[in-house]
C-alpha positions in Angstrom: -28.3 -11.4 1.3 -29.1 -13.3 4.7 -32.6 -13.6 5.3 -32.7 -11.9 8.9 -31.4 -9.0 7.7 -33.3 -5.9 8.7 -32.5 -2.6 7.4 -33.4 -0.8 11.0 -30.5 -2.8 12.0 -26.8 -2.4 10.9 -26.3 -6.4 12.4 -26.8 -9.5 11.0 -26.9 -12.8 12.0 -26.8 -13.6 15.6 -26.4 -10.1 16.7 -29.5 -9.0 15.2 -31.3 -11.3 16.9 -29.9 -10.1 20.1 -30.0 -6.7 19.3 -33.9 -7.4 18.5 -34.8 -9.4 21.6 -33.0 -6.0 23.6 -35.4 -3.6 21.7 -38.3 -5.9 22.3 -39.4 -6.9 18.5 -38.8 -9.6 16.0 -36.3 -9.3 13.2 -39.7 -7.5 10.8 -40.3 -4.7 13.7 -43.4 -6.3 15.2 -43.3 -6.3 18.9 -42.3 -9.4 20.6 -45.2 -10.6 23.6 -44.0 -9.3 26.8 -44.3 -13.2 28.4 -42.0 -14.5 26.2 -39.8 -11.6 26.7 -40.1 -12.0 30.4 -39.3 -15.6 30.6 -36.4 -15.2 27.6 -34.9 -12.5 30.9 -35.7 -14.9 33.9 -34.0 -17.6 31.6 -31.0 -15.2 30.9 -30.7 -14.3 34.5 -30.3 -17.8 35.4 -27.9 -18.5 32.9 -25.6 -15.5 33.7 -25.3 -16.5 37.5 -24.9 -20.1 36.3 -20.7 -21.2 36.9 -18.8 -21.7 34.3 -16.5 -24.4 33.4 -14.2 -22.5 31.0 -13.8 -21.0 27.5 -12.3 -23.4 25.5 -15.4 -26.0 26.9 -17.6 -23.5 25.7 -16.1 -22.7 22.5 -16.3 -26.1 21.6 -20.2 -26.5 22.9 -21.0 -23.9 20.4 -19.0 -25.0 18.0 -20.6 -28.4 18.0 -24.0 -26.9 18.4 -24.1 -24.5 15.2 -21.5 -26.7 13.6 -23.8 -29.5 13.5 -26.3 -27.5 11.3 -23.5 -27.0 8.6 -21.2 -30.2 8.4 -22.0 -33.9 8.4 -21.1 -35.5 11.7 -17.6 -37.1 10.0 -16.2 -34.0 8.8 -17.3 -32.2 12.1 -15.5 -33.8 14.1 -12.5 -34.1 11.7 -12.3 -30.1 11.6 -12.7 -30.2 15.8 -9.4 -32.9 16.4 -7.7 -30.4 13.7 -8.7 -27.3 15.6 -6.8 -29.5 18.8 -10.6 -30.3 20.5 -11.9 -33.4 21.2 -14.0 -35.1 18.3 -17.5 -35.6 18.8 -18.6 -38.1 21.4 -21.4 -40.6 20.5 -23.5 -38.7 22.8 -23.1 -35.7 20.7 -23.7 -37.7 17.2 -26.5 -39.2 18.4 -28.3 -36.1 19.5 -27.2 -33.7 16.8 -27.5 -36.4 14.3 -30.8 -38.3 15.0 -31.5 -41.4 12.5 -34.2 -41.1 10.4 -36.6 -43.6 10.4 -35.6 -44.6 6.8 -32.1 -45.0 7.5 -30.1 -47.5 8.4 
């Protein structure tokens, strides 16, 4: 069972989340602090006036960003060139994938 899962809610995942933020409280029913609610809008506003550069850029922005959470950098960006999207740039691997200090 996930651990945001809330049984107020009938969503999981990233749609609890939103569907949390919406009615104000965290994913355990406490409220959420109205300032952070206010900027998290202001920053949503923003956002949705912002242009877009198209679907398939963000599809693969996403992808990257949650992928990157869930595959090594390698097999990331094997499973993006066989989904026909460009593999990850250095840029990418090198944010997403910080070296340790330990590492070499």
């Amino acid at each position: 069972m996930s651990r945001d899962w809330n049984p107020a809610t009938p969503y999981r995942g990233a749609e609890a989340i939103e569907g949390a933020i919406a009615r104000g409280v965290d994913l355990d029913g406490s409220p959420l602090p109205t300032c952070q609610l206010e900027l998290y809008r202001t920053v949503m506003e923003l956002e949705a006036g912002r242009p877009r550069s198209g679907v398939t850029k963000t599809l693969r922005d996403r992808i990257v960003r949650i992928g990157c959470k869930h595959f090594p950098a390698g097999e990331l960006s094997r499973l993006l060139e066989e989904a026909n999207l460009s593999p990850l740039t250095p840029q990418e691997t090198d944010f997403f994938y910080p070296r340790r200090p330990d590492s070499p």
